[in-house]
C-alpha positions in Angstrom: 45.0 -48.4 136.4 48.5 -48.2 137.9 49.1 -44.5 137.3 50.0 -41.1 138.8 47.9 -39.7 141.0 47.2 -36.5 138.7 47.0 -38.7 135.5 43.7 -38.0 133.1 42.6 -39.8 130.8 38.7 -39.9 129.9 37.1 -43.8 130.3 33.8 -44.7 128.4 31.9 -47.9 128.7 28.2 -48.8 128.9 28.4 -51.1 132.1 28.7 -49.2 134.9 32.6 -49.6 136.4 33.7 -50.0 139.8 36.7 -47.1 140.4 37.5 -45.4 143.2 35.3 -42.3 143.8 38.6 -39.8 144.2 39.5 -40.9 140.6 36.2 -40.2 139.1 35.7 -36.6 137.8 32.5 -37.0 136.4 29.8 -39.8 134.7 27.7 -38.6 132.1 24.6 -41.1 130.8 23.6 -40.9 127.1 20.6 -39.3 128.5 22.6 -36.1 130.1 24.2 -36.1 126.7 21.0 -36.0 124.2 19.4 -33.4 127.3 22.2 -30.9 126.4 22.2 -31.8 122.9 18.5 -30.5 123.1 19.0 -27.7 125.5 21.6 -26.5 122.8 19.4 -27.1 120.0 16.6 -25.4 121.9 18.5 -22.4 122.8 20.3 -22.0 118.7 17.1 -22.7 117.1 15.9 -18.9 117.1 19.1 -18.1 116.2 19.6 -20.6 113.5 17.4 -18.2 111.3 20.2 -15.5 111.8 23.2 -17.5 111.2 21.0 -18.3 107.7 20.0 -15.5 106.8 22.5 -12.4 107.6 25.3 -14.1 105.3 22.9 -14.5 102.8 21.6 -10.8 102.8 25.4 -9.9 103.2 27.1 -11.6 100.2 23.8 -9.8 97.9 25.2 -6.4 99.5 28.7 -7.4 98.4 27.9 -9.3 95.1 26.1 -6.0 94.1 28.4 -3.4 95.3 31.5 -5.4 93.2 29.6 -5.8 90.2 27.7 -1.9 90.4 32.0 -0.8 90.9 32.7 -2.9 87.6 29.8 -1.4 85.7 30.9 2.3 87.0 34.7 1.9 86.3 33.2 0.6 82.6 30.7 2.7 81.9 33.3 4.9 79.3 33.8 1.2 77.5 30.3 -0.1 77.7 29.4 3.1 76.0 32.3 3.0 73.1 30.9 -1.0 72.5 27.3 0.5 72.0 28.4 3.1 69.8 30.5 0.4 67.6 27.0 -1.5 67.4 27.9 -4.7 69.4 24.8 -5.6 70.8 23.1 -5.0 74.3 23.2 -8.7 75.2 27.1 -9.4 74.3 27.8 -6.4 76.6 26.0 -7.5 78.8 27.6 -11.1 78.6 31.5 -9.2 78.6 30.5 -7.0 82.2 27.9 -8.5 84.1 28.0 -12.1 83.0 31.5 -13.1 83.0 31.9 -13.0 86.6 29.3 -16.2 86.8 32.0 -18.6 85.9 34.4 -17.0 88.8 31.3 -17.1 91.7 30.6 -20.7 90.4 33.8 -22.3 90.3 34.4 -20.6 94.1 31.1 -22.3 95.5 32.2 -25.4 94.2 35.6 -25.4 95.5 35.6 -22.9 98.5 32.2 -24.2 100.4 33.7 -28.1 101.0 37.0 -26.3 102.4 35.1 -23.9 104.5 33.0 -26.7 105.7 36.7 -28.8 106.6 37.7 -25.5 108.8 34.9 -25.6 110.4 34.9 -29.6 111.0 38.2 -28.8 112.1 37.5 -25.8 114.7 34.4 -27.1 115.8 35.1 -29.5 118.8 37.4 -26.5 120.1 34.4 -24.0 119.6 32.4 -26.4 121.6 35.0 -28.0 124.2 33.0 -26.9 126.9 29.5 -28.4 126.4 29.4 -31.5 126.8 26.9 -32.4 123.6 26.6 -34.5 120.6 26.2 -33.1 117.7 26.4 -34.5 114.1 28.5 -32.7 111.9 27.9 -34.8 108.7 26.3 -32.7 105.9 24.0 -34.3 103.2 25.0 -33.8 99.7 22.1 -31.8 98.7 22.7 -29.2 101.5 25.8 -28.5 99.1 23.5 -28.4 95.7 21.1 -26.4 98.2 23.8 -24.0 98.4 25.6 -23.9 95.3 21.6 -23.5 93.6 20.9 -20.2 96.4 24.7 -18.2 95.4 23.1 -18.7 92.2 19.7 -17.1 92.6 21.6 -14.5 94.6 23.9 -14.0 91.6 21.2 -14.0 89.1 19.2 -11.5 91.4 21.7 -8.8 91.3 22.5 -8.9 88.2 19.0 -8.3 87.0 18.6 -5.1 89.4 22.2 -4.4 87.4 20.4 -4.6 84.4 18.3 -1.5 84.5 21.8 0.3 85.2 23.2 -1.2 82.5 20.7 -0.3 80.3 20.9 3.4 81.1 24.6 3.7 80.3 23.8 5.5 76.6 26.3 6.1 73.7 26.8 10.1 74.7 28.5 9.0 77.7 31.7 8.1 75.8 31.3 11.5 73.4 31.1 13.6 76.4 34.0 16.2 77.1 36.4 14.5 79.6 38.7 16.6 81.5 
């Protein structure tokens, strides 16, 4: 190829080539590729479940421990809105509920960019194995996710409710120091 001895370069082609053997680091077939594909697969499958499920039960945990901190640091004003009659349901809608527009809007816009950092970092996570993997996503793996924040959101703030619900007018009248 009239170069340097300690030139690289990597050379596919689906006829086999004639090149001197010193020259040639390695040949890999389609076939070695798919077998490490599914070797990978095989070996990430059980884990697969984990890399699904532990974010899941982690953003509940966070989701309820900043909305329980909002309901807390407002438990003096939720009780002042009951005792000025507003209605369970529109304080309700100010505390718990006006958050649901922030987690929505992030979904939409922070899961395509987390998904183009990890297009980006992927080949350098995986620069070593020598696999094919494709890192297309369908469209309704993003409504997929988008619908389970959703149900996550939804779930804690029910269990929020029952707190909610137990904040009673006295709290305000109590003596404060």
């Amino acid at each position: 190829f009239d170069r340097k001895a300690g030139y690289y370069n990597v050379l596919m082609s689906q006829e086999p080539l004639d090149l001197e053997t010193p020259r040639i680091y390695s040949m890999t077939t389609y076939d070695d590729v798919m077998s490490a594909t599914q070797q990978f697969y095989d070996i990430f499958r059980t884990r697969l479940f984990l890399l699904i499920c532990v974010p899941v039960v982690l953003f509940a945990i966070i989701m309820y421990l900043m909305l329980t901190l909002i309901v807390d640091r407002a438990t003096t004003g939720i009780s002042l809105l009951k005792i000025f009659g507003y209605p369970d349901k529109t304080v309700r809608r100010m505390y718990l509920h006006a958050n649901g527009m922030m987690v929505l809007v992030d979904v939409i816009v922070l899961i395509p960019v987390t998904k183009l950092i990890m297009d980006a970092a992927f080949p350098t996570l995986m620069a070593s194995a020598s696999i094919a993997c494709d890192l297309t996503l369908p469209w309704w793996i993003y409504g997929l996710i988008l619908a389970g924040v959703l149900v996550v959101y939804i779930g804690v703030n029910l269990l929020l409710m029952r707190k909610f619900n137990r904040i009673t007018p006295a709290v305000a009248l109590k003596n404060r120091d």
